[in-house]
C-alpha positions as CSV (number, residue, x, y, z in Angstrom):
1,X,41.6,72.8,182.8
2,X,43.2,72.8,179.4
3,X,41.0,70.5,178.2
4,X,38.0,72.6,179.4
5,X,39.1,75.5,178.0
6,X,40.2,73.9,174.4
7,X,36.7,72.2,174.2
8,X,34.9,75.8,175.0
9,X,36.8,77.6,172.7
10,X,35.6,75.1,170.0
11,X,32.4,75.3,171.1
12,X,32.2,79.3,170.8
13,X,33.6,78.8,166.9
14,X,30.5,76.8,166.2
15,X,28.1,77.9,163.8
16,X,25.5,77.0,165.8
17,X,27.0,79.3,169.2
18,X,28.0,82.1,166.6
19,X,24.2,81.9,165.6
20,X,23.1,82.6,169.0
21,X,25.7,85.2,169.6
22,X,24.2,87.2,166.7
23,X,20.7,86.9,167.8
24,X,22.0,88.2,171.6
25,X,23.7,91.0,169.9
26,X,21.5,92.2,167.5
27,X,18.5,92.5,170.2
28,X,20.9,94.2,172.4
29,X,21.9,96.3,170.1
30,X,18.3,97.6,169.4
31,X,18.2,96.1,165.6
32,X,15.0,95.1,164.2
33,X,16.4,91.5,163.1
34,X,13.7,89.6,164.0
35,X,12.1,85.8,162.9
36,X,8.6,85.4,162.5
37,X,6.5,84.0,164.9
38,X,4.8,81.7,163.2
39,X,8.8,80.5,161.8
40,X,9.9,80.2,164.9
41,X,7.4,77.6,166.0
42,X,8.0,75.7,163.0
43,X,11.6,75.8,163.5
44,X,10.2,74.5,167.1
45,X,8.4,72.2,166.0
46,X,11.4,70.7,163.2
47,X,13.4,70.2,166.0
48,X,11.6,67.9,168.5
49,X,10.1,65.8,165.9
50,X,14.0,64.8,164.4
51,X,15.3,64.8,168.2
52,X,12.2,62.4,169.2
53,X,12.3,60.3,166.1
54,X,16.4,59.8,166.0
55,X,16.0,59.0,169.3
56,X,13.7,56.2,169.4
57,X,15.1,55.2,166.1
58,X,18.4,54.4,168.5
59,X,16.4,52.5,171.1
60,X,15.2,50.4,168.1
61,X,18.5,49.6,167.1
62,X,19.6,49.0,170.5
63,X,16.7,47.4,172.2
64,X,15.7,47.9,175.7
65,X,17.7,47.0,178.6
66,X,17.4,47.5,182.8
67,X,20.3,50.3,182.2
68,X,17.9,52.0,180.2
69,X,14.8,52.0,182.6
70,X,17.2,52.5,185.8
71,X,18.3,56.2,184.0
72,X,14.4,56.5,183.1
73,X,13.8,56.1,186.5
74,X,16.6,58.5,187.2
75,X,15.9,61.1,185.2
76,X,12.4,61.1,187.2
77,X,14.1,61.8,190.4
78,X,16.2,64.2,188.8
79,X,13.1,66.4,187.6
80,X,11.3,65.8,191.1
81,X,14.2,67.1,193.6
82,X,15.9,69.5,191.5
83,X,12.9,72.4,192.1
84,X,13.8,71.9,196.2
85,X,17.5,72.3,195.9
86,X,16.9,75.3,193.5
87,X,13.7,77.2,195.9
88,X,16.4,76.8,198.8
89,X,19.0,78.5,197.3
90,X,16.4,80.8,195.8
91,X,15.7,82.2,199.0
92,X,19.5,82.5,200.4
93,X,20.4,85.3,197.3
94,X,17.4,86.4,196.6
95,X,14.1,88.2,198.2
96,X,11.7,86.6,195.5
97,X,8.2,85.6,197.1
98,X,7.6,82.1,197.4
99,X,5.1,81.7,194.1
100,X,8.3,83.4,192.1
101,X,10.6,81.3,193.9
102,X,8.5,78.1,192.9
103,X,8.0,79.2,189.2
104,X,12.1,79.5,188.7
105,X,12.4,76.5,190.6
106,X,10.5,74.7,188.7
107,X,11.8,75.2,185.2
108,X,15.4,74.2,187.3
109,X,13.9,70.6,187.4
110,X,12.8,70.3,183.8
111,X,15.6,70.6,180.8
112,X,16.3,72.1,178.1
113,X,15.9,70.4,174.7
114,X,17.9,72.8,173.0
115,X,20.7,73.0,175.2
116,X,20.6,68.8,175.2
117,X,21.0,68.8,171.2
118,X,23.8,71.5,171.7
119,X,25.6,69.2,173.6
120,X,24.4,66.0,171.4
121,X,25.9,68.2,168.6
122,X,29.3,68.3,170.9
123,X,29.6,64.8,171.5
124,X,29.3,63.9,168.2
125,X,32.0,66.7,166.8
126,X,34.4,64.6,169.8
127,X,33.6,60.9,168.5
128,X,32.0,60.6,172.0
129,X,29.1,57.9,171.8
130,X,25.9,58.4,174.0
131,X,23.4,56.2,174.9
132,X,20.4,56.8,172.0
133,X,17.6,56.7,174.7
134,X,18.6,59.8,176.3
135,X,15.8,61.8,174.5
136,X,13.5,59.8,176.0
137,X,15.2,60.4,180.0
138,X,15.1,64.4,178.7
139,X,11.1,63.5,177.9
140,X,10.6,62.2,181.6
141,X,12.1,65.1,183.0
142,X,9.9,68.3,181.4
143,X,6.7,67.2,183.8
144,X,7.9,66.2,187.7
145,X,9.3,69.7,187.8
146,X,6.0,71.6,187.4
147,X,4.3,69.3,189.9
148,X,7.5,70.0,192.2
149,X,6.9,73.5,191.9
150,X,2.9,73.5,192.3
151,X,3.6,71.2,195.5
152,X,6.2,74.3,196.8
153,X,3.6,76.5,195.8
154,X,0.9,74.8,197.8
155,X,2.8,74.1,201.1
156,X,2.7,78.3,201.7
157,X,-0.9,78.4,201.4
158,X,-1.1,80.1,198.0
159,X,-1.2,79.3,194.4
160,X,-3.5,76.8,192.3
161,X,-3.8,73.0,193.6
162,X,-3.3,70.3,191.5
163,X,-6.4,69.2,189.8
164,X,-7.3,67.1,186.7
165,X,-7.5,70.2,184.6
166,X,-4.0,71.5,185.6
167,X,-2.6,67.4,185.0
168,X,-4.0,67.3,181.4
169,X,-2.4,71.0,180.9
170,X,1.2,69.7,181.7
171,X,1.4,65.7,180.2
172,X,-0.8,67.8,176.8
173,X,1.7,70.2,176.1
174,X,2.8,70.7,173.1
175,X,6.5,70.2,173.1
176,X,5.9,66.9,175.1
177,X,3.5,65.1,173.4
178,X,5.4,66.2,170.0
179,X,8.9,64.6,171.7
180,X,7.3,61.9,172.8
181,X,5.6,61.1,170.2
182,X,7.9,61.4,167.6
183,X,10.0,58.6,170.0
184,X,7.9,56.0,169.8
185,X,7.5,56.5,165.6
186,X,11.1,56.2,165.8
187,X,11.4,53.6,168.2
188,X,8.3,51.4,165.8
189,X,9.8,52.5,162.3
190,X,13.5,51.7,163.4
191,X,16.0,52.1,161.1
192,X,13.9,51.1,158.2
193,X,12.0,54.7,159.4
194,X,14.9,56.9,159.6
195,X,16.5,55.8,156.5
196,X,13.1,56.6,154.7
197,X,13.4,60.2,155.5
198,X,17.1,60.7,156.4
199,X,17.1,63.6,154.1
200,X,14.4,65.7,156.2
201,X,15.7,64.8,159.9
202,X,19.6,64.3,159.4
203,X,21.2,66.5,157.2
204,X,19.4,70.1,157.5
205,X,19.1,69.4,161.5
206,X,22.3,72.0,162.1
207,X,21.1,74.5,159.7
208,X,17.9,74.6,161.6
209,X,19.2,74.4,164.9
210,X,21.2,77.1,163.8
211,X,18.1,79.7,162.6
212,X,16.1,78.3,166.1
213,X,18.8,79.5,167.8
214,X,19.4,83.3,165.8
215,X,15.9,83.4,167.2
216,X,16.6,82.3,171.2
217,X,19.6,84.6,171.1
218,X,16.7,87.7,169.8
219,X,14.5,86.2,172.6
220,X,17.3,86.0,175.3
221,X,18.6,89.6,174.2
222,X,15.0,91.3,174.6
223,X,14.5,89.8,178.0
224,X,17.6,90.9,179.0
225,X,16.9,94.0,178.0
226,X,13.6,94.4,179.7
227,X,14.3,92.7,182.7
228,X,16.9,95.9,184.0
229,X,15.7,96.1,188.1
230,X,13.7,93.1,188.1
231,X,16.8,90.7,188.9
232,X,19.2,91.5,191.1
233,X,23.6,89.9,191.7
234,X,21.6,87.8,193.7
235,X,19.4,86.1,191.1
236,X,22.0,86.1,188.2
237,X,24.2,84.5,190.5
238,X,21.9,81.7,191.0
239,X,21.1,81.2,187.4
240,X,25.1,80.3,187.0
241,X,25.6,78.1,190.1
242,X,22.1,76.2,189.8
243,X,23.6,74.6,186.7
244,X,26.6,73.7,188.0
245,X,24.9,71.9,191.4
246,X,22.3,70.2,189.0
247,X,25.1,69.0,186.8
248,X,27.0,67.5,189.9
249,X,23.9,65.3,191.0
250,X,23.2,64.4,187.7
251,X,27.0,63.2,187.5
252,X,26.3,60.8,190.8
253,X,23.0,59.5,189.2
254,X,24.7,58.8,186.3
255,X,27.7,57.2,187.9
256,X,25.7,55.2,189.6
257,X,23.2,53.8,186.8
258,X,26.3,53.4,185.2
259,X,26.1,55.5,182.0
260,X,28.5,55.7,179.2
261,X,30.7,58.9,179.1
262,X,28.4,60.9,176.3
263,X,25.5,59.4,178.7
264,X,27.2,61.0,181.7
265,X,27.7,64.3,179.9
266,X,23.8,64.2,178.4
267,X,22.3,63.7,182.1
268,X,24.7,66.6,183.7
269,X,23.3,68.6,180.5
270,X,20.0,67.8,181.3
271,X,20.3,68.3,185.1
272,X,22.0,71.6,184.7
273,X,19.6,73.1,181.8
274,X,16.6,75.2,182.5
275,X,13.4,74.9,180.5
276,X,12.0,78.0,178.4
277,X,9.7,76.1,176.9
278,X,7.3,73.3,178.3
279,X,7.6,74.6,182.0
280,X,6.9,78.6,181.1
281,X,4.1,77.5,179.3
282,X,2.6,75.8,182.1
283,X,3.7,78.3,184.4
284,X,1.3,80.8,182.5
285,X,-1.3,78.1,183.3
286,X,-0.9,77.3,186.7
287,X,0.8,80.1,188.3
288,X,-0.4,83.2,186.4
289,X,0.6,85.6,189.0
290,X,4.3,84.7,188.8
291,X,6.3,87.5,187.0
292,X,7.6,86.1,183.7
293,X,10.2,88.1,183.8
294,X,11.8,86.7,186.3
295,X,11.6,83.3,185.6
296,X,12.2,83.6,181.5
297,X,14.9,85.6,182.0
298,X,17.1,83.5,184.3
299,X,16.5,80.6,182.7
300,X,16.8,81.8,178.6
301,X,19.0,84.8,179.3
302,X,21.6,83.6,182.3
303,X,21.5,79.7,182.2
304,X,20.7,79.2,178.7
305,X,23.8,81.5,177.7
306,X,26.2,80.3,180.4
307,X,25.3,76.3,179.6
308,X,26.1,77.0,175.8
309,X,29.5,78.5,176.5
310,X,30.8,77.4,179.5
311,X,28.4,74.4,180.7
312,X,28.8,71.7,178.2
313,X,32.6,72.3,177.8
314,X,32.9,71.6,181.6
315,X,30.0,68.7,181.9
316,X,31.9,67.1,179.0
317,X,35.6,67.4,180.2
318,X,34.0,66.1,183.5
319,X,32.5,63.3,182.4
320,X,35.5,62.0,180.8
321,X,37.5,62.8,183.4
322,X,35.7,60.8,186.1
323,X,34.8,57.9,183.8
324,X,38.2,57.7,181.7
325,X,36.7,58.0,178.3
Protein backbone atom coordinates (compact mmCIF):
# COMPACT_ATOMS: atom_id res chain seq x y z
CA UNK A 1 0.00 0.00 0.00
CA UNK A 2 3.00 2.19 0.67
CA UNK A 3 4.23 1.61 -2.46
CA UNK A 4 0.92 2.56 -4.10
CA UNK A 5 0.60 5.45 -2.52
CA UNK A 6 4.46 6.68 -2.93
CA UNK A 7 4.18 5.97 -6.75
CA UNK A 8 0.76 8.16 -6.89
CA UNK A 9 1.99 10.86 -5.12
CA UNK A 10 4.85 11.00 -7.76
CA UNK A 11 2.68 10.67 -10.33
CA UNK A 12 0.38 13.75 -9.17
CA UNK A 13 3.94 15.98 -9.07
CA UNK A 14 4.35 15.33 -12.70
CA UNK A 15 4.38 17.97 -15.07
CA UNK A 16 2.45 16.15 -17.32
CA UNK A 17 -0.64 15.38 -14.35
CA UNK A 18 -0.12 19.04 -13.08
CA UNK A 19 -0.94 19.96 -16.84
CA UNK A 20 -4.12 18.24 -16.73
CA UNK A 21 -5.05 19.46 -13.35
CA UNK A 22 -4.82 23.03 -14.68
CA UNK A 23 -6.83 22.34 -17.73
CA UNK A 24 -9.68 20.56 -15.19
CA UNK A 25 -9.53 23.61 -13.01
CA UNK A 26 -9.51 26.30 -15.19
CA UNK A 27 -12.76 24.96 -17.22
CA UNK A 28 -14.29 24.42 -13.88
CA UNK A 29 -13.54 27.46 -12.79
CA UNK A 30 -15.40 29.17 -15.84
CA UNK A 31 -11.93 30.75 -17.35
CA UNK A 32 -11.65 31.25 -20.93
CA UNK A 33 -8.18 29.26 -21.19
CA UNK A 34 -8.76 27.57 -24.06
CA UNK A 35 -6.38 25.71 -27.11
CA UNK A 36 -7.30 25.99 -30.48
CA UNK A 37 -9.04 23.52 -32.31
CA UNK A 38 -7.17 23.21 -35.06
CA UNK A 39 -3.79 22.91 -32.21
CA UNK A 40 -5.37 20.46 -30.52
CA UNK A 41 -5.55 18.10 -33.43
CA UNK A 42 -2.09 18.68 -34.33
CA UNK A 43 -1.03 18.06 -30.83
CA UNK A 44 -3.29 14.83 -31.73
CA UNK A 45 -1.88 14.02 -34.35
CA UNK A 46 2.16 14.61 -32.90
CA UNK A 47 1.35 12.13 -30.51
CA UNK A 48 0.31 8.94 -32.35
CA UNK A 49 2.73 9.34 -35.06
CA UNK A 50 5.90 9.34 -32.24
CA UNK A 51 3.92 6.58 -30.13
CA UNK A 52 3.39 4.45 -33.58
CA UNK A 53 6.72 5.07 -34.96
CA UNK A 54 8.82 4.38 -31.41
CA UNK A 55 6.89 1.56 -31.24
CA UNK A 56 7.57 -0.28 -34.30
CA UNK A 57 10.99 1.04 -34.13
CA UNK A 58 11.22 -1.41 -30.92
CA UNK A 59 9.68 -4.33 -32.70
CA UNK A 60 12.49 -3.76 -35.20
CA UNK A 61 15.02 -3.92 -32.72
CA UNK A 62 13.56 -6.76 -31.18
CA UNK A 63 12.15 -8.85 -33.87
CA UNK A 64 9.03 -10.83 -33.79
CA UNK A 65 8.44 -13.61 -31.55
CA UNK A 66 5.16 -16.10 -30.63
CA UNK A 67 5.00 -13.88 -27.19
CA UNK A 68 4.35 -11.08 -29.27
CA UNK A 69 1.44 -12.52 -31.50
CA UNK A 70 0.00 -14.52 -28.30
CA UNK A 71 -0.57 -10.70 -26.55
CA UNK A 72 -1.72 -9.48 -30.13
CA UNK A 73 -4.09 -12.06 -30.02
CA UNK A 74 -4.85 -11.09 -26.40
CA UNK A 75 -5.38 -7.78 -26.71
CA UNK A 76 -8.09 -8.84 -29.44
CA UNK A 77 -10.04 -10.63 -26.82
CA UNK A 78 -9.56 -8.05 -24.45
CA UNK A 79 -11.34 -5.36 -26.82
CA UNK A 80 -14.10 -8.03 -27.80
CA UNK A 81 -15.42 -9.06 -24.06
CA UNK A 82 -14.70 -6.02 -22.23
CA UNK A 83 -18.08 -4.11 -23.82
CA UNK A 84 -20.19 -7.35 -22.19
CA UNK A 85 -18.70 -7.14 -18.74
CA UNK A 86 -19.05 -3.35 -18.83
CA UNK A 87 -23.23 -3.32 -20.51
CA UNK A 88 -23.77 -5.80 -17.48
CA UNK A 89 -22.78 -3.78 -14.86
CA UNK A 90 -24.13 -0.85 -16.79
CA UNK A 91 -27.47 -1.93 -16.17
CA UNK A 92 -27.03 -3.07 -12.35
CA UNK A 93 -26.21 0.97 -11.29
CA UNK A 94 -27.65 2.55 -13.78
CA UNK A 95 -31.20 3.03 -15.80
CA UNK A 96 -29.43 3.98 -19.17
CA UNK A 97 -31.32 2.44 -22.24
CA UNK A 98 -29.71 -0.20 -23.95
CA UNK A 99 -28.22 1.96 -27.21
CA UNK A 100 -26.60 4.27 -24.15
CA UNK A 101 -25.57 1.27 -22.36
CA UNK A 102 -23.83 -0.17 -25.62
CA UNK A 103 -22.18 3.25 -26.60
CA UNK A 104 -20.32 3.41 -22.97
CA UNK A 105 -19.69 -0.07 -23.22
CA UNK A 106 -18.12 0.16 -26.05
CA UNK A 107 -15.48 2.77 -25.52
CA UNK A 108 -14.81 0.25 -22.08
CA UNK A 109 -13.34 -2.30 -24.67
CA UNK A 110 -11.16 0.07 -26.65
CA UNK A 111 -8.12 2.15 -24.78
CA UNK A 112 -6.90 5.04 -24.31
CA UNK A 113 -3.73 6.13 -26.07
CA UNK A 114 -3.14 8.88 -23.84
CA UNK A 115 -3.60 7.20 -20.71
CA UNK A 116 -1.07 4.20 -22.23
CA UNK A 117 1.81 6.92 -22.90
CA UNK A 118 0.94 8.29 -19.25
CA UNK A 119 1.83 5.12 -17.96
CA UNK A 120 4.74 4.43 -20.74
CA UNK A 121 5.96 7.88 -19.30
CA UNK A 122 5.71 5.99 -15.55
CA UNK A 123 7.56 3.05 -16.38
CA UNK A 124 10.22 4.72 -17.79
CA UNK A 125 10.62 7.41 -14.76
CA UNK A 126 10.84 3.66 -12.48
CA UNK A 127 13.55 1.97 -14.85
CA UNK A 128 10.66 -0.53 -15.53
CA UNK A 129 11.24 -2.07 -19.11
CA UNK A 130 8.12 -2.92 -21.28
CA UNK A 131 7.79 -4.87 -24.13
CA UNK A 132 8.16 -2.21 -27.30
CA UNK A 133 5.21 -3.91 -29.27
CA UNK A 134 2.68 -2.82 -26.89
CA UNK A 135 1.63 0.07 -29.16
CA UNK A 136 0.79 -2.25 -31.60
CA UNK A 137 -1.58 -4.66 -28.91
CA UNK A 138 -3.20 -0.92 -27.91
CA UNK A 139 -3.70 -0.65 -32.01
CA UNK A 140 -5.66 -4.06 -32.03
CA UNK A 141 -7.75 -2.98 -29.26
CA UNK A 142 -9.55 0.56 -30.59
CA UNK A 143 -11.83 -1.63 -33.24
CA UNK A 144 -13.41 -5.15 -31.57
CA UNK A 145 -14.93 -2.75 -29.04
CA UNK A 146 -17.20 -0.82 -31.53
CA UNK A 147 -18.26 -4.08 -33.19
CA UNK A 148 -18.91 -5.46 -29.53
CA UNK A 149 -21.04 -2.59 -28.88
CA UNK A 150 -22.95 -2.55 -32.42
CA UNK A 151 -23.55 -6.46 -31.84
CA UNK A 152 -25.21 -5.33 -28.07
CA UNK A 153 -26.91 -2.89 -29.93
CA UNK A 154 -28.35 -5.22 -32.42
CA UNK A 155 -29.44 -8.16 -30.20
CA UNK A 156 -32.41 -5.48 -28.60
CA UNK A 157 -33.74 -4.95 -31.96
CA UNK A 158 -32.51 -1.30 -32.40
CA UNK A 159 -29.57 0.58 -33.62
CA UNK A 160 -27.62 0.39 -37.07
CA UNK A 161 -26.37 -3.20 -38.40
CA UNK A 162 -23.10 -3.74 -39.40
CA UNK A 163 -22.55 -3.09 -42.92
CA UNK A 164 -19.55 -2.42 -45.31
CA UNK A 165 -20.04 1.24 -44.87
CA UNK A 166 -20.08 1.18 -41.06
CA UNK A 167 -16.62 -1.51 -41.35
CA UNK A 168 -14.69 1.13 -43.54
CA UNK A 169 -15.91 3.92 -40.92
CA UNK A 170 -14.14 2.11 -37.90
CA UNK A 171 -10.60 0.26 -39.44
CA UNK A 172 -10.48 4.26 -41.53
CA UNK A 173 -10.41 6.28 -38.70
CA UNK A 174 -8.19 8.65 -38.25
CA UNK A 175 -6.37 7.95 -35.05
CA UNK A 176 -6.02 4.22 -36.24
CA UNK A 177 -4.77 4.33 -39.43
CA UNK A 178 -2.28 7.22 -38.15
CA UNK A 179 -1.09 4.59 -35.13
CA UNK A 180 -0.86 2.06 -37.29
CA UNK A 181 0.75 3.44 -39.69
CA UNK A 182 3.29 5.20 -38.20
CA UNK A 183 4.15 1.31 -36.64
CA UNK A 184 4.95 -0.16 -39.51
CA UNK A 185 7.40 3.08 -40.77
CA UNK A 186 8.89 2.40 -37.54
CA UNK A 187 8.96 -1.14 -37.53
CA UNK A 188 10.65 -0.78 -41.74
CA UNK A 189 13.06 2.26 -40.81
CA UNK A 190 14.27 0.63 -37.47
CA UNK A 191 16.60 2.22 -35.60
CA UNK A 192 18.39 3.67 -38.64
CA UNK A 193 14.57 5.62 -38.73
CA UNK A 194 14.35 6.82 -35.33
CA UNK A 195 17.76 7.98 -35.06
CA UNK A 196 17.14 10.13 -38.29
CA UNK A 197 14.51 12.13 -36.55
CA UNK A 198 15.14 11.62 -32.87
CA UNK A 199 14.97 15.26 -32.36
CA UNK A 200 11.20 15.53 -33.66
CA UNK A 201 9.78 12.26 -31.84
CA UNK A 202 11.98 11.87 -28.63
CA UNK A 203 12.85 14.81 -26.88
CA UNK A 204 9.74 17.44 -27.27
CA UNK A 205 7.29 14.18 -26.74
CA UNK A 206 6.67 15.37 -22.82
CA UNK A 207 6.28 18.97 -23.63
CA UNK A 208 3.62 17.93 -26.01
CA UNK A 209 1.99 15.48 -24.05
CA UNK A 210 1.99 18.01 -21.64
CA UNK A 211 -0.03 20.92 -23.81
CA UNK A 212 -2.47 17.76 -25.26
CA UNK A 213 -3.22 17.20 -21.97
CA UNK A 214 -3.88 21.28 -20.58
CA UNK A 215 -6.38 20.70 -23.45
CA UNK A 216 -8.12 17.08 -22.14
CA UNK A 217 -8.22 18.52 -18.71
CA UNK A 218 -10.33 21.89 -20.55
CA UNK A 219 -12.26 19.11 -22.39
CA UNK A 220 -12.92 16.87 -19.26
CA UNK A 221 -13.72 20.15 -17.16
CA UNK A 222 -16.50 21.39 -19.67
CA UNK A 223 -18.15 17.97 -19.85
CA UNK A 224 -18.24 17.85 -16.40
CA UNK A 225 -19.69 20.86 -16.18
CA UNK A 226 -22.42 20.19 -18.61
CA UNK A 227 -23.16 16.93 -17.87
CA UNK A 228 -24.92 18.15 -14.09
CA UNK A 229 -28.38 15.57 -14.10
CA UNK A 230 -27.41 13.51 -16.96
CA UNK A 231 -25.24 11.01 -14.76
CA UNK A 232 -26.23 9.84 -11.79
CA UNK A 233 -23.79 7.92 -8.17
CA UNK A 234 -24.78 5.17 -10.17
CA UNK A 235 -22.84 5.94 -13.44
CA UNK A 236 -19.83 7.70 -11.83
CA UNK A 237 -19.55 4.75 -9.78
CA UNK A 238 -19.14 2.59 -12.70
CA UNK A 239 -16.69 4.70 -14.49
CA UNK A 240 -14.23 4.06 -11.24
CA UNK A 241 -14.83 0.27 -10.88
CA UNK A 242 -14.93 -0.64 -14.71
CA UNK A 243 -11.25 0.30 -14.73
CA UNK A 244 -10.35 -1.62 -11.99
CA UNK A 245 -12.27 -5.00 -13.28
CA UNK A 246 -10.72 -4.42 -16.83
CA UNK A 247 -7.34 -3.95 -15.26
CA UNK A 248 -7.79 -7.39 -13.31
CA UNK A 249 -8.55 -9.44 -16.59
CA UNK A 250 -5.93 -7.79 -18.30
CA UNK A 251 -3.52 -8.80 -15.36
CA UNK A 252 -4.64 -12.81 -15.96
CA UNK A 253 -4.16 -12.31 -19.81
CA UNK A 254 -0.98 -11.00 -19.23
CA UNK A 255 0.07 -13.50 -16.64
CA UNK A 256 -0.73 -15.98 -18.81
CA UNK A 257 1.02 -14.81 -22.22
CA UNK A 258 3.62 -14.30 -19.93
CA UNK A 259 4.48 -10.58 -20.20
CA UNK A 260 7.22 -8.71 -18.60
CA UNK A 261 6.34 -6.46 -15.51
CA UNK A 262 6.08 -3.00 -17.64
CA UNK A 263 4.17 -5.41 -20.19
CA UNK A 264 1.84 -6.44 -17.31
CA UNK A 265 1.36 -2.88 -16.18
CA UNK A 266 0.75 -1.64 -20.17
CA UNK A 267 -2.12 -4.35 -20.71
CA UNK A 268 -3.87 -3.56 -17.22
CA UNK A 269 -3.49 0.20 -18.54
CA UNK A 270 -4.98 -0.60 -21.60
CA UNK A 271 -7.73 -2.87 -20.24
CA UNK A 272 -8.74 -0.38 -17.66
CA UNK A 273 -8.60 2.89 -20.07
CA UNK A 274 -11.62 4.18 -21.82
CA UNK A 275 -11.37 5.62 -25.37
CA UNK A 276 -12.39 9.45 -26.08
CA UNK A 277 -11.13 9.29 -29.18
CA UNK A 278 -11.45 6.53 -31.93
CA UNK A 279 -14.69 4.87 -30.35
CA UNK A 280 -16.69 8.44 -29.78
CA UNK A 281 -15.95 9.17 -33.19
CA UNK A 282 -17.49 6.16 -34.40
CA UNK A 283 -20.15 6.23 -32.02
CA UNK A 284 -21.33 9.55 -33.82
CA UNK A 285 -21.32 7.34 -36.85
CA UNK A 286 -23.01 4.32 -35.96
CA UNK A 287 -25.10 5.19 -33.09
CA UNK A 288 -26.15 8.84 -33.53
CA UNK A 289 -28.98 8.67 -31.14
CA UNK A 290 -26.75 7.81 -28.14
CA UNK A 291 -26.31 10.86 -25.82
CA UNK A 292 -22.62 12.04 -25.96
CA UNK A 293 -22.87 13.25 -22.87
CA UNK A 294 -23.12 10.33 -21.25
CA UNK A 295 -20.67 8.40 -22.83
CA UNK A 296 -17.76 11.33 -23.23
CA UNK A 297 -18.20 12.18 -19.96
CA UNK A 298 -17.66 8.91 -18.05
CA UNK A 299 -15.03 8.00 -20.03
CA UNK A 300 -12.82 11.60 -20.38
CA UNK A 301 -14.21 13.07 -17.16
CA UNK A 302 -14.43 9.97 -14.51
CA UNK A 303 -12.07 7.24 -15.94
CA UNK A 304 -9.71 9.30 -17.74
CA UNK A 305 -9.12 11.33 -14.32
CA UNK A 306 -9.30 8.45 -11.93
CA UNK A 307 -6.71 6.24 -14.34
CA UNK A 308 -4.18 9.26 -14.26
CA UNK A 309 -4.15 9.61 -10.55
CA UNK A 310 -4.94 6.58 -8.99
CA UNK A 311 -5.08 3.79 -11.90
CA UNK A 312 -1.50 3.58 -13.03
CA UNK A 313 -0.05 3.90 -9.48
CA UNK A 314 -2.09 0.75 -8.53
CA UNK A 315 -1.76 -1.27 -12.10
CA UNK A 316 1.97 -0.68 -11.69
CA UNK A 317 2.46 -1.56 -7.93
CA UNK A 318 0.35 -4.56 -9.03
CA UNK A 319 2.19 -5.74 -11.57
CA UNK A 320 5.27 -5.90 -9.66
CA UNK A 321 3.86 -7.29 -7.00
CA UNK A 322 2.42 -10.39 -8.63
CA UNK A 323 5.34 -10.83 -11.05
CA UNK A 324 8.31 -9.85 -8.55
CA UNK A 325 9.89 -7.16 -10.60
Amino acid sequence: MADILDLAATNLLSPVILSFVLGLAAALGRSDLSVPEAAAKALSIYLLFAIGFKGGAAVAANGLDGTLVATLVAGFVLSAILPFIAFLLLQVLTNLSRVDAAAVAGHYGSISIVTFVAASSVLEGRAISSEGYMVAVAAVMEAPAILSALWLVSTGGSGRRMDSELMREILLNGSIVLLVGSFFIGAITGDDGLEAISSFIVAPFTGVLCLFLLDMGLVAGRGLRESRGVLNMGAVAFGIAMPIIGSFIGLGAALIVGLSPGGVALLMVLSASASYIAVPAAMRVALPEANPSVYLTLSLGVTFPFNLTIGIPLYVAVSQAVTGG
